[in-house]
Structures are given as structure tokens and as C-alpha cells.
mmJSON file of the N, C-alpha and C atoms, coordinates in Angstrom:
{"data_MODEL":{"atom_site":{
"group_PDB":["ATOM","ATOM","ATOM","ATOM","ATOM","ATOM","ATOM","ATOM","ATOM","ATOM","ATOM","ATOM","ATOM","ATOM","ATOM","ATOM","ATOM","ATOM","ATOM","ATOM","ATOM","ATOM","ATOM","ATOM","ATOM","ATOM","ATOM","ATOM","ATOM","ATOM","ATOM","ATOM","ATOM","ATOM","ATOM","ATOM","ATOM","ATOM","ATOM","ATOM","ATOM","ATOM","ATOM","ATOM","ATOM","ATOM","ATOM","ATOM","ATOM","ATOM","ATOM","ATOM","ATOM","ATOM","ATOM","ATOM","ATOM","ATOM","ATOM","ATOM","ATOM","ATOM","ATOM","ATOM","ATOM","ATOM","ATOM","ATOM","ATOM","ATOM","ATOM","ATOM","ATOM","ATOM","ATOM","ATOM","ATOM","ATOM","ATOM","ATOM","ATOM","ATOM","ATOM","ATOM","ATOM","ATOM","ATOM","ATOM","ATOM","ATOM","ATOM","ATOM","ATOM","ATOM","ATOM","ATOM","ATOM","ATOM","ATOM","ATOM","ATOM","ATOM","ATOM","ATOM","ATOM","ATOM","ATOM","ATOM","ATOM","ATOM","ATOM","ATOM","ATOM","ATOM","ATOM","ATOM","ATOM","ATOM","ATOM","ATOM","ATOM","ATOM","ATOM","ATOM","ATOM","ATOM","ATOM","ATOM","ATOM","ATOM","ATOM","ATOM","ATOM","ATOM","ATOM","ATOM","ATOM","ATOM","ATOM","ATOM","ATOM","ATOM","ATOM","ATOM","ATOM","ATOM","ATOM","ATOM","ATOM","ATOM","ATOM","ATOM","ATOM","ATOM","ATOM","ATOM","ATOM","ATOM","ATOM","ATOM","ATOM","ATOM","ATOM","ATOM","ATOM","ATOM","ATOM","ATOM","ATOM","ATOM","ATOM","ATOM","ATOM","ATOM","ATOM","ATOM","ATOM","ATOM","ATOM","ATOM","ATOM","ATOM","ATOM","ATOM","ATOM","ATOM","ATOM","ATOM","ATOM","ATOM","ATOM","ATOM","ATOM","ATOM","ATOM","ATOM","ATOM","ATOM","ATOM","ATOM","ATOM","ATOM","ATOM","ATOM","ATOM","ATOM","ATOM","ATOM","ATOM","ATOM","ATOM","ATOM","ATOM","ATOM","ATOM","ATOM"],
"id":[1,2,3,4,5,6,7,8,9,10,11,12,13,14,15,16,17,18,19,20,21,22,23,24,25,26,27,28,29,30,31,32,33,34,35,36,37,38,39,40,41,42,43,44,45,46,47,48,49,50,51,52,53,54,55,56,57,58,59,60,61,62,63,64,65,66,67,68,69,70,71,72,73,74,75,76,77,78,79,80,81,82,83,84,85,86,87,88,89,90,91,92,93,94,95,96,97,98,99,100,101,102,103,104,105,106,107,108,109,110,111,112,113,114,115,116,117,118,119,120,121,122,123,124,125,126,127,128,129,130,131,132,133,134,135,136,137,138,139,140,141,142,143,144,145,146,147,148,149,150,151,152,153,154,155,156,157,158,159,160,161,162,163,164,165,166,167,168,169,170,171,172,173,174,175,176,177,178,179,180,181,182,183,184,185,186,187,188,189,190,191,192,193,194,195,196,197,198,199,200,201,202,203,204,205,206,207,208,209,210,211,212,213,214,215,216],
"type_symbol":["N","C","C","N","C","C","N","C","C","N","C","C","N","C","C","N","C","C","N","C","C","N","C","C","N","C","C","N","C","C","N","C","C","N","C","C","N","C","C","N","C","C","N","C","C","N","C","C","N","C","C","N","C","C","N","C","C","N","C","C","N","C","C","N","C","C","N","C","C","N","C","C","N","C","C","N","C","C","N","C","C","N","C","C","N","C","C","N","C","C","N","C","C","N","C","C","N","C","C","N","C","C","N","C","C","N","C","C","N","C","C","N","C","C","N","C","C","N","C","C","N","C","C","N","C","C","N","C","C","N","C","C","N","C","C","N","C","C","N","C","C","N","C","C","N","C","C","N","C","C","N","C","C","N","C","C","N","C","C","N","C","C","N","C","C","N","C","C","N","C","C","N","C","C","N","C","C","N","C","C","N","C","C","N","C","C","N","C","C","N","C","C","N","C","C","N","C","C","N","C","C","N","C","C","N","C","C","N","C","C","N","C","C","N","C","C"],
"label_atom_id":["N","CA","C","N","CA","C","N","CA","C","N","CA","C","N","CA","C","N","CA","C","N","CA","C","N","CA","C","N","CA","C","N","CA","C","N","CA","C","N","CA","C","N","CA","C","N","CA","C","N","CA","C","N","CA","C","N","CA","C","N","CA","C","N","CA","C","N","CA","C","N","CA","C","N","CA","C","N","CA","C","N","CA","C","N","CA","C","N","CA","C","N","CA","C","N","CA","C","N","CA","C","N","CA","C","N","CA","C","N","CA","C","N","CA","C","N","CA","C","N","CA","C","N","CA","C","N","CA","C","N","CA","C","N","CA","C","N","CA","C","N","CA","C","N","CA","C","N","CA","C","N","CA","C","N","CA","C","N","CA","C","N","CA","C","N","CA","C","N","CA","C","N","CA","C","N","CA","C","N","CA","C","N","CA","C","N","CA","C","N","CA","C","N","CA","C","N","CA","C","N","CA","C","N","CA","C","N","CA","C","N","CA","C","N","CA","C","N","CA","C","N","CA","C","N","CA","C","N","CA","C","N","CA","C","N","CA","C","N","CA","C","N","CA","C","N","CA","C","N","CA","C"],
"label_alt_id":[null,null,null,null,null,null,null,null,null,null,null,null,null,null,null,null,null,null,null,null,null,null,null,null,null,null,null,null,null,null,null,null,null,null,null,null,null,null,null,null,null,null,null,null,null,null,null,null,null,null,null,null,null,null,null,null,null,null,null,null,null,null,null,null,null,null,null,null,null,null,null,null,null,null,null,null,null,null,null,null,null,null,null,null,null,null,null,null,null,null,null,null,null,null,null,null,null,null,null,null,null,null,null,null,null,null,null,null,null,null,null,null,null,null,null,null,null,null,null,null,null,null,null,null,null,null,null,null,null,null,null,null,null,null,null,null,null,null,null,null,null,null,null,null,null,null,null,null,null,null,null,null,null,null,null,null,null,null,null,null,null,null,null,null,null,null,null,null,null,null,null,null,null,null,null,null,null,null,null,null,null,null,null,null,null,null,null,null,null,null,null,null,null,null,null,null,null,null,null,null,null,null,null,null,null,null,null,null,null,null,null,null,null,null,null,null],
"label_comp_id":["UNK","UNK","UNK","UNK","UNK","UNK","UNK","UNK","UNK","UNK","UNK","UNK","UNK","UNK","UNK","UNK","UNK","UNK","UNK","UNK","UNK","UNK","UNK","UNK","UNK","UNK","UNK","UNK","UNK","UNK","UNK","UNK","UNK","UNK","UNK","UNK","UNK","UNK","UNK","UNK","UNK","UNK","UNK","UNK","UNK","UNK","UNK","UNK","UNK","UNK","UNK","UNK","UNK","UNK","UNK","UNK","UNK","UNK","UNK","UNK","UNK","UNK","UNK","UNK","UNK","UNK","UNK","UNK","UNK","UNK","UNK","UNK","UNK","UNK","UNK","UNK","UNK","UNK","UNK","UNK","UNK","UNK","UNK","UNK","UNK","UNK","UNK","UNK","UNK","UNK","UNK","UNK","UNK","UNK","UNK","UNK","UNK","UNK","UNK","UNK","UNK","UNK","UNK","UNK","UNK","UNK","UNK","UNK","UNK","UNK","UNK","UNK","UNK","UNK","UNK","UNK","UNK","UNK","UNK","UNK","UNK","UNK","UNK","UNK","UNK","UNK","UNK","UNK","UNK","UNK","UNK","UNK","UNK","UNK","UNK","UNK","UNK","UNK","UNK","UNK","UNK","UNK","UNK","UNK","UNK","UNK","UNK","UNK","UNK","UNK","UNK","UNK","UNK","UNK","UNK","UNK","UNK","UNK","UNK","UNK","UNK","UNK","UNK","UNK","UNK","UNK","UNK","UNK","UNK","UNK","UNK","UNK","UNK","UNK","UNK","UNK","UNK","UNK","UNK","UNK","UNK","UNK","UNK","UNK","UNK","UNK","UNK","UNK","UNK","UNK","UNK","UNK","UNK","UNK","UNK","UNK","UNK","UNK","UNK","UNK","UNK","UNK","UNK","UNK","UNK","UNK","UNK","UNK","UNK","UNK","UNK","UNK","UNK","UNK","UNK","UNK"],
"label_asym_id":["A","A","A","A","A","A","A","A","A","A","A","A","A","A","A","A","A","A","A","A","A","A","A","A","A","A","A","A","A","A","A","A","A","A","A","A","A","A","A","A","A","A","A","A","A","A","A","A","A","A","A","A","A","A","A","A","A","A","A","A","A","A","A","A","A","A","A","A","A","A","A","A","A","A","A","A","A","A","A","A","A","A","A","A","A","A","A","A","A","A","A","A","A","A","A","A","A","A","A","A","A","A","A","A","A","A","A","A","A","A","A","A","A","A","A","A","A","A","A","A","A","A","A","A","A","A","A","A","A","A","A","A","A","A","A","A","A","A","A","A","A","A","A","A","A","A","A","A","A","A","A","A","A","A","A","A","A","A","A","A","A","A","A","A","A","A","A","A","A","A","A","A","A","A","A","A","A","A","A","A","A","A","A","A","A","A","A","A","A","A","A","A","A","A","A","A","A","A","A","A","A","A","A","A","A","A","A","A","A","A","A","A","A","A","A","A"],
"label_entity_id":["1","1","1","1","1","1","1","1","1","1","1","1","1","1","1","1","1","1","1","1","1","1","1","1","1","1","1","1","1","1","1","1","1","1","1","1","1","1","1","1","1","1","1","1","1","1","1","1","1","1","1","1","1","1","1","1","1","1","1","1","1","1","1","1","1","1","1","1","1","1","1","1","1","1","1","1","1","1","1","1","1","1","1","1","1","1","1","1","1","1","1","1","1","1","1","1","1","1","1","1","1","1","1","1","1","1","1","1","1","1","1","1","1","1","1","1","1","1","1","1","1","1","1","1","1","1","1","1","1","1","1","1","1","1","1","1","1","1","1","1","1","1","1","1","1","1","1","1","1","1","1","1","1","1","1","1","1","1","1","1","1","1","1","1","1","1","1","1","1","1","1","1","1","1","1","1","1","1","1","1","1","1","1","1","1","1","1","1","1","1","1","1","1","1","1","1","1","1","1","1","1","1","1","1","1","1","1","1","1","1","1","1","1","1","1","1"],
"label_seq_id":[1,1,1,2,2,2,3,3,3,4,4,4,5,5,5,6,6,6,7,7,7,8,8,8,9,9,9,10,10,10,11,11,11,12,12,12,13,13,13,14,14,14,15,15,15,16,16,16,17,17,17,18,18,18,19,19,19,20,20,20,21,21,21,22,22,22,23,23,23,24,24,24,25,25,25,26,26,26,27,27,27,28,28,28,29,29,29,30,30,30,31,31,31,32,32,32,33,33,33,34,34,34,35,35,35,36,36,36,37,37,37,38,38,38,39,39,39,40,40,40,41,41,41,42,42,42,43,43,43,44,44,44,45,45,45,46,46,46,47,47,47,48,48,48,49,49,49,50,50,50,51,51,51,52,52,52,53,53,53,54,54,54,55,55,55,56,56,56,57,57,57,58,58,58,59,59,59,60,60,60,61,61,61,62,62,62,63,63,63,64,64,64,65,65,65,66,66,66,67,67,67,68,68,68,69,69,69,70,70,70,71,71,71,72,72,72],
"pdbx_PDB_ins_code":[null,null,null,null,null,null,null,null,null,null,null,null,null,null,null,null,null,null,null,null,null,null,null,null,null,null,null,null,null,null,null,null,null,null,null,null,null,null,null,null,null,null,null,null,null,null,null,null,null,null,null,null,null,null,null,null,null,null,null,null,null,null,null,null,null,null,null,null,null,null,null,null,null,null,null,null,null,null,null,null,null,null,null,null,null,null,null,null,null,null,null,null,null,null,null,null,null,null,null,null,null,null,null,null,null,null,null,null,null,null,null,null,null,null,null,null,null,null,null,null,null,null,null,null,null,null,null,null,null,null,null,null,null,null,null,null,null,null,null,null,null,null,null,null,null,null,null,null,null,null,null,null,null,null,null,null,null,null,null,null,null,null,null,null,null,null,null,null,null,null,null,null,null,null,null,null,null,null,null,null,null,null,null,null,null,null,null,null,null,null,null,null,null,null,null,null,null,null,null,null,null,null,null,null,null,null,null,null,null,null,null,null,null,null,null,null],
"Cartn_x":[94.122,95.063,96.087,96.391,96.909,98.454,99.263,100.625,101.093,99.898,100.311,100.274,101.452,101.64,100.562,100.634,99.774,100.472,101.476,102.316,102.196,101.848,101.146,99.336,99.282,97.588,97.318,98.265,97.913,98.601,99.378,99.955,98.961,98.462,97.307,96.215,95.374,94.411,94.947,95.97,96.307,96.376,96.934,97.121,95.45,94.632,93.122,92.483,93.015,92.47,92.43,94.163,94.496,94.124,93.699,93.113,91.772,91.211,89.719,90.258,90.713,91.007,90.872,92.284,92.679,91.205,90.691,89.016,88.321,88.399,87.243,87.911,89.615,89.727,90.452,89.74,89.657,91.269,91.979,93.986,93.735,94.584,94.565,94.329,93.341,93.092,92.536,92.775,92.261,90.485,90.247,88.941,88.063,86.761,86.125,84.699,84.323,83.72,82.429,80.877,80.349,78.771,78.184,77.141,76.941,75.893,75.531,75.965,77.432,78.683,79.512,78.728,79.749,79.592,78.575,78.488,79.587,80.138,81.427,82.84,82.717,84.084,84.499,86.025,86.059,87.38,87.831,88.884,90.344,91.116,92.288,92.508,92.574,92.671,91.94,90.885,89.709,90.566,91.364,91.979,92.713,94.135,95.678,96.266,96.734,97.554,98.526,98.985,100.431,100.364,101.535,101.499,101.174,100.897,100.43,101.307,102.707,104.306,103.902,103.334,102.799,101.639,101.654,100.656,100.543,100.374,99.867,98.398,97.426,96.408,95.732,95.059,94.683,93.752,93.888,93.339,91.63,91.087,89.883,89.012,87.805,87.403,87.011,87.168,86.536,85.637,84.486,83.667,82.612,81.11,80.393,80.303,80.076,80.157,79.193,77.531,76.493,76.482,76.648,76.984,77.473,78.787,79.696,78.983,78.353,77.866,76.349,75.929,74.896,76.076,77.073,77.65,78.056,78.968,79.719,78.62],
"Cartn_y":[80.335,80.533,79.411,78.298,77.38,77.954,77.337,77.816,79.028,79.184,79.979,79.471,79.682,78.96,79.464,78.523,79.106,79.975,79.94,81.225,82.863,83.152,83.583,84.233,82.805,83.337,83.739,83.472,84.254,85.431,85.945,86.94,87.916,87.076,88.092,88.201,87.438,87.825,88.68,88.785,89.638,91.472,91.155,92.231,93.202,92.338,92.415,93.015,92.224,92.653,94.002,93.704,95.116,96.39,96.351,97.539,97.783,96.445,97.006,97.644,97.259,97.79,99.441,99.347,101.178,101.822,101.306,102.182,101.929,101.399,102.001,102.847,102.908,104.05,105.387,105.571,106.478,106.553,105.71,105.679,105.546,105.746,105.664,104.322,103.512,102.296,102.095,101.239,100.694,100.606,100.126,99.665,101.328,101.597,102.537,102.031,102.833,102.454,102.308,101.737,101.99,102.728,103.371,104.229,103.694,102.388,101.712,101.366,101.3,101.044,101.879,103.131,104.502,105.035,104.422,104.287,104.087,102.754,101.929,102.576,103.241,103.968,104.572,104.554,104.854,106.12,106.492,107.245,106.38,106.787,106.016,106.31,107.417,107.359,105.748,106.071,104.741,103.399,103.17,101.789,101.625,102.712,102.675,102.726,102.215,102.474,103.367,104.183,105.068,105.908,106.494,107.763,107.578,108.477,108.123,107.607,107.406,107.045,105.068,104.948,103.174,103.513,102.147,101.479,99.826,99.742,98.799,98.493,97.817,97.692,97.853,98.483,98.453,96.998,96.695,95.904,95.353,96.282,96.482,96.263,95.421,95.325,96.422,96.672,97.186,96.851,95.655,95.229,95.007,95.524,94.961,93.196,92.58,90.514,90.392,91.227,91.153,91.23,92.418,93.537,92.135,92.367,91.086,89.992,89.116,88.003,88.425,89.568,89.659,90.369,90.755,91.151,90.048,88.959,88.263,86.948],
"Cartn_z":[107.494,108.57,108.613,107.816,107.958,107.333,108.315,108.207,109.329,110.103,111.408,112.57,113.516,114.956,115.613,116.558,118.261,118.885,118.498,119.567,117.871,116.902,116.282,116.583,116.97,116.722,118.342,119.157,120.483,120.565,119.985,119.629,119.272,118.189,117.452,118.408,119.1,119.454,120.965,121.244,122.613,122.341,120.779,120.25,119.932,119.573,119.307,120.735,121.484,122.912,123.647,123.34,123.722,123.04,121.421,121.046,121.216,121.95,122.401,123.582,124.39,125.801,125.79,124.6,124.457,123.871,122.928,122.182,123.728,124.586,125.558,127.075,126.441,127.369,126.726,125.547,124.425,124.021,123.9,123.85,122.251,121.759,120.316,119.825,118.45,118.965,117.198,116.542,115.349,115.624,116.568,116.619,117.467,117.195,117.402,118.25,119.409,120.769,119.508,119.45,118.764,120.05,119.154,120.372,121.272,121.209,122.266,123.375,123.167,124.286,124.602,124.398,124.76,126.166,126.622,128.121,128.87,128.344,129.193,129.136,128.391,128.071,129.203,129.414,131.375,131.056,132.31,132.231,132.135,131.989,131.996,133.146,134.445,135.487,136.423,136.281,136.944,136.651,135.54,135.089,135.765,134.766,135.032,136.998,137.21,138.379,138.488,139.442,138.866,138.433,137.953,136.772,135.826,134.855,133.845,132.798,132.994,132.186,132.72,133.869,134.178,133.499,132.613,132.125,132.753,134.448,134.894,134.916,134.405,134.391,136.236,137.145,138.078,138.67,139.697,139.992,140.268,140.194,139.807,138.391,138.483,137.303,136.312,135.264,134.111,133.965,133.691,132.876,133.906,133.94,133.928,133.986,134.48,134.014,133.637,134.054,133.292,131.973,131.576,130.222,129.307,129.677,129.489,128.902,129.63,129.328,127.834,127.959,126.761,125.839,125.89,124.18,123.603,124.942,124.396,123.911],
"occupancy":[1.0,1.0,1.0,1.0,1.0,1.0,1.0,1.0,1.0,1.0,1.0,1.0,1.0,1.0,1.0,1.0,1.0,1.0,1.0,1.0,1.0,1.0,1.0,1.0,1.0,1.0,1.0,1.0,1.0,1.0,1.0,1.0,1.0,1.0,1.0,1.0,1.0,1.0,1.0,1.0,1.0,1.0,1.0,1.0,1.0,1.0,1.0,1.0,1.0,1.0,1.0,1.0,1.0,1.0,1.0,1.0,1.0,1.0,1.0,1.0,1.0,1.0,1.0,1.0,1.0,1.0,1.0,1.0,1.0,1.0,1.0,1.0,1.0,1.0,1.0,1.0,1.0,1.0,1.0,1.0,1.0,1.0,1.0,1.0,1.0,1.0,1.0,1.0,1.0,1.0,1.0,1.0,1.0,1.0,1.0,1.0,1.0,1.0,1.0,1.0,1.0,1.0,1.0,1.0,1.0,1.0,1.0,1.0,1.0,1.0,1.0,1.0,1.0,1.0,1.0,1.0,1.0,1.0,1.0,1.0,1.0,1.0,1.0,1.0,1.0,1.0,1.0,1.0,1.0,1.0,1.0,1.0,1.0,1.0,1.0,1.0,1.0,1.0,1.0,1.0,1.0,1.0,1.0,1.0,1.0,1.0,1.0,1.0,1.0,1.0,1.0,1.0,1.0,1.0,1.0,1.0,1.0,1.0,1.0,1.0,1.0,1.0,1.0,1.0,1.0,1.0,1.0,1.0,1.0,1.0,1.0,1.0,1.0,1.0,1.0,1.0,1.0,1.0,1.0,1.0,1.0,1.0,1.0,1.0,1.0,1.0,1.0,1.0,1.0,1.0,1.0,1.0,1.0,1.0,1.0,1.0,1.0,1.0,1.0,1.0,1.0,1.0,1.0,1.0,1.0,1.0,1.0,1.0,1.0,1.0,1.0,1.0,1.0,1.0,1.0,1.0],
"B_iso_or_equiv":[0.0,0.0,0.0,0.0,0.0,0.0,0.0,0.0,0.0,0.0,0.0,0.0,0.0,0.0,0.0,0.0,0.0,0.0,0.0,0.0,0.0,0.0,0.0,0.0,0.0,0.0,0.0,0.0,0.0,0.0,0.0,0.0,0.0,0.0,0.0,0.0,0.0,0.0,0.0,0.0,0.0,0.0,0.0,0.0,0.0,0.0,0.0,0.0,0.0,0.0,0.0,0.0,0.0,0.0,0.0,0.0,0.0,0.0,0.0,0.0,0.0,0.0,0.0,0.0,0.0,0.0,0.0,0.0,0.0,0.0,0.0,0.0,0.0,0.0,0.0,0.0,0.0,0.0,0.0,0.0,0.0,0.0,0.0,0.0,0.0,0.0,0.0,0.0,0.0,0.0,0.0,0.0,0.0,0.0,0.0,0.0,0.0,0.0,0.0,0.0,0.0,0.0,0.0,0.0,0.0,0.0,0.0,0.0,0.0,0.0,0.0,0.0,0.0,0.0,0.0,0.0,0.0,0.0,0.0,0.0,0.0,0.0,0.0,0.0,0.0,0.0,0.0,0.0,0.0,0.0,0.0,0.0,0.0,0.0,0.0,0.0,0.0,0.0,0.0,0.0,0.0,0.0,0.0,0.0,0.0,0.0,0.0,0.0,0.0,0.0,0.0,0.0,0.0,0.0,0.0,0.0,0.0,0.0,0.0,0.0,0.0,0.0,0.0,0.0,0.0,0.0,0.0,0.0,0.0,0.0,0.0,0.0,0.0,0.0,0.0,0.0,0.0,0.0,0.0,0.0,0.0,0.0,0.0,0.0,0.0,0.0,0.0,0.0,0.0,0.0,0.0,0.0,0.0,0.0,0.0,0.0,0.0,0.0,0.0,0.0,0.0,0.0,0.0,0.0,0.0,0.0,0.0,0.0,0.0,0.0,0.0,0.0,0.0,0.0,0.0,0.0],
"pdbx_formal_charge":[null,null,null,null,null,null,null,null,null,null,null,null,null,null,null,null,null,null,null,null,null,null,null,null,null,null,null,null,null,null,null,null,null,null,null,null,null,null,null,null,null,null,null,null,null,null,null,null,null,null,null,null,null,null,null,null,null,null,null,null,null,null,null,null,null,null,null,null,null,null,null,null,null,null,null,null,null,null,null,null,null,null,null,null,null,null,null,null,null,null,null,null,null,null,null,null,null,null,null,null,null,null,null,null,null,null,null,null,null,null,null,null,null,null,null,null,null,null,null,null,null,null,null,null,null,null,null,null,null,null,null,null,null,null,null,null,null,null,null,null,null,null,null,null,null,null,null,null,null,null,null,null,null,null,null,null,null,null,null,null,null,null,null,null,null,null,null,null,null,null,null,null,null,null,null,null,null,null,null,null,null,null,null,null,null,null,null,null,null,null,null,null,null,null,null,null,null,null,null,null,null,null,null,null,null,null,null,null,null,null,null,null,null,null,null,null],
"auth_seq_id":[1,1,1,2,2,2,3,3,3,4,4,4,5,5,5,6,6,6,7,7,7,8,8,8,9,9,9,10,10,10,11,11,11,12,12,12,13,13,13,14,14,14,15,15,15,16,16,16,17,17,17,18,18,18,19,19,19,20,20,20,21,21,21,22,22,22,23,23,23,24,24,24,25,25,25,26,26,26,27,27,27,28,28,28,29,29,29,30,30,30,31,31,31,32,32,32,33,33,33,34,34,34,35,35,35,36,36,36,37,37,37,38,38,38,39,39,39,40,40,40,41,41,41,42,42,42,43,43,43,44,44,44,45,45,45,46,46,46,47,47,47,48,48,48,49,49,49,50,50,50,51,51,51,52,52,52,53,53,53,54,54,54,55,55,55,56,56,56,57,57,57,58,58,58,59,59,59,60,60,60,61,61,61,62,62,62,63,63,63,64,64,64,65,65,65,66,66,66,67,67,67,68,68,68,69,69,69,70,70,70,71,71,71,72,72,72],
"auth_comp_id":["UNK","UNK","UNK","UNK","UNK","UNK","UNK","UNK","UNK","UNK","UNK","UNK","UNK","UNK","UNK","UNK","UNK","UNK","UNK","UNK","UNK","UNK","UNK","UNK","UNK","UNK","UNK","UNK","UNK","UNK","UNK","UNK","UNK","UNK","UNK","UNK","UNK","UNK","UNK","UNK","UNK","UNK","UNK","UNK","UNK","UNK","UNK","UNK","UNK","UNK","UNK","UNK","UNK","UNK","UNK","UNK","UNK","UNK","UNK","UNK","UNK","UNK","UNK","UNK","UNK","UNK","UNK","UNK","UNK","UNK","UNK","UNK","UNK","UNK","UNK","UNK","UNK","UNK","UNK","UNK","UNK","UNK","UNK","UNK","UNK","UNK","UNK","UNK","UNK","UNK","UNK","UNK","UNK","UNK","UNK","UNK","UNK","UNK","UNK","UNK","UNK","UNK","UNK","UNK","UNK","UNK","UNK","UNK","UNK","UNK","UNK","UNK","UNK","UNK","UNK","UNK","UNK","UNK","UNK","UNK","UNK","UNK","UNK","UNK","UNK","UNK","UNK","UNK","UNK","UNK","UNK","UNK","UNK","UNK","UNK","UNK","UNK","UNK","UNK","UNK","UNK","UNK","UNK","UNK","UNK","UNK","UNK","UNK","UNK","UNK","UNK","UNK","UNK","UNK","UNK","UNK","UNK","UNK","UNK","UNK","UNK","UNK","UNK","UNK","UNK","UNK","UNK","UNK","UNK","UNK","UNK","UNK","UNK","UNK","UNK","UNK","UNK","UNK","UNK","UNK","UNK","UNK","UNK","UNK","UNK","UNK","UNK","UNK","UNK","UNK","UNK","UNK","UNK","UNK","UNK","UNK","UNK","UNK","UNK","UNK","UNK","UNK","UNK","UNK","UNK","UNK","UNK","UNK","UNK","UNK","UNK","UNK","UNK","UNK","UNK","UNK"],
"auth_asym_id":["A","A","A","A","A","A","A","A","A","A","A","A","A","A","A","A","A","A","A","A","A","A","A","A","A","A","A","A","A","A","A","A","A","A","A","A","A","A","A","A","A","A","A","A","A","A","A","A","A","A","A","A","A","A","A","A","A","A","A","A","A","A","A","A","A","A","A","A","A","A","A","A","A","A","A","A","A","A","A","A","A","A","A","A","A","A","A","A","A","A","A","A","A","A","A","A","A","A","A","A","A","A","A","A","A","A","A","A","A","A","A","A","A","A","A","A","A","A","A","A","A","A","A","A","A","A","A","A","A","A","A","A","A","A","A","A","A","A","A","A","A","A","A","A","A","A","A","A","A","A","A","A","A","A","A","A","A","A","A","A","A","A","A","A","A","A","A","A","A","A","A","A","A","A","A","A","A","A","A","A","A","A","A","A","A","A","A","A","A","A","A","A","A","A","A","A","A","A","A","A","A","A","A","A","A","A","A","A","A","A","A","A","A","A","A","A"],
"auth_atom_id":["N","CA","C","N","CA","C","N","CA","C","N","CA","C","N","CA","C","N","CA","C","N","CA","C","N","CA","C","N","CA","C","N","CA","C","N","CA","C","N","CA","C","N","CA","C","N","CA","C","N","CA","C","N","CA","C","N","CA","C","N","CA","C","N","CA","C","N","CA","C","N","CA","C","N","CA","C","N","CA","C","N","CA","C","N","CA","C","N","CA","C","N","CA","C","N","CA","C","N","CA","C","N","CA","C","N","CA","C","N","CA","C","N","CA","C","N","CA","C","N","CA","C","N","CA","C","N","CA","C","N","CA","C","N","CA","C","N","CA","C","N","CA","C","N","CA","C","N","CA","C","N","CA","C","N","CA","C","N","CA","C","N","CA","C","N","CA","C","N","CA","C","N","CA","C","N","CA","C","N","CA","C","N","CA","C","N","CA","C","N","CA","C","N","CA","C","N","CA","C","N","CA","C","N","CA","C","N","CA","C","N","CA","C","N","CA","C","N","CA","C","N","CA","C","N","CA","C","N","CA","C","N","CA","C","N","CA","C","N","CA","C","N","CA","C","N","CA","C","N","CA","C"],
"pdbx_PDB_model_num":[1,1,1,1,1,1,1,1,1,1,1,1,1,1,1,1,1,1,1,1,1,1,1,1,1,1,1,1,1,1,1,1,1,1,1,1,1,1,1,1,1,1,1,1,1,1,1,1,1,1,1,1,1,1,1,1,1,1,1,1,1,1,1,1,1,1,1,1,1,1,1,1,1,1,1,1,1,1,1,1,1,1,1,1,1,1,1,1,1,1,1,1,1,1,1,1,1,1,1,1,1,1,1,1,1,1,1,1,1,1,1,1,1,1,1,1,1,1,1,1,1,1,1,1,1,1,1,1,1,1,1,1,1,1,1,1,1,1,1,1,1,1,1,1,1,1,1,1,1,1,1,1,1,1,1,1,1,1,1,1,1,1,1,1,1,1,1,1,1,1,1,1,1,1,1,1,1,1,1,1,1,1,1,1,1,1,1,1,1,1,1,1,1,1,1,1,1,1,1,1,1,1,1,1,1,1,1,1,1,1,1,1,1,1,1,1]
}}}
């Protein structure tokens, strides 16, 4: 990785983020929910705020913090 900025590698990992986000609210997504965690998979209604043309994230959590704390 040497020869890549911090404003790069946060780039990248926001970008990473965000395609987990979309695989667990089934949006089109490089990364794929795997069984065990097909539980968590939510509606995009339950997330999104708005119409469905806003993609404001809702103010409400997504995640489990339990869950959370044994994947991560």
C-alpha cells in the first residue's frame, strides 16, 4: 500500500462500508450477505428515510451492538 494517501485509504474503506451497508439491505453490492447473517438483512424501508429517490440513512440503529461486538 505504500504510495497511497490517507485521504485514499479513507476513501477506500468508506467505499467498503458502504457496500456492506447496500449487501444487507439487498441494493446491488460487490459483497454477498453470507447464511449466518441473513437474519440481519433489513428492508430498505426500516433504514432509508423519505422516498425512496432519498437515500438519507434514518436515524435509528441498524446493528444489533451485541451481534456487533462477536463478528467484529
Amino acid at each position: 500500500m505504500a504510495g497511497l494517501s490517507i485521504d485514499a485509504v479513507k476513501d477506500l474503506v468508506s467505499k467498503q462500508r458502504n457496500d456492506v451497508k447496500r449487501a444487507f439491505l439487498g441494493i446491488h453490492s460487490p459483497y454477498v450477505v453470507r447464511l449466518e447473517y441473513v437474519e440481519y438483512v433489513q428492508s430498505q424501508s426500516d433504514v432509508f428515510d423519505g422516498n425512496p429517490g432519498k437515500c438519507a440513512f434514518a436515524d435509528k440503529p441498524s446493528v444489533d451492538p451485541v451481534k456487533y461486538k462477536e463478528v467484529y
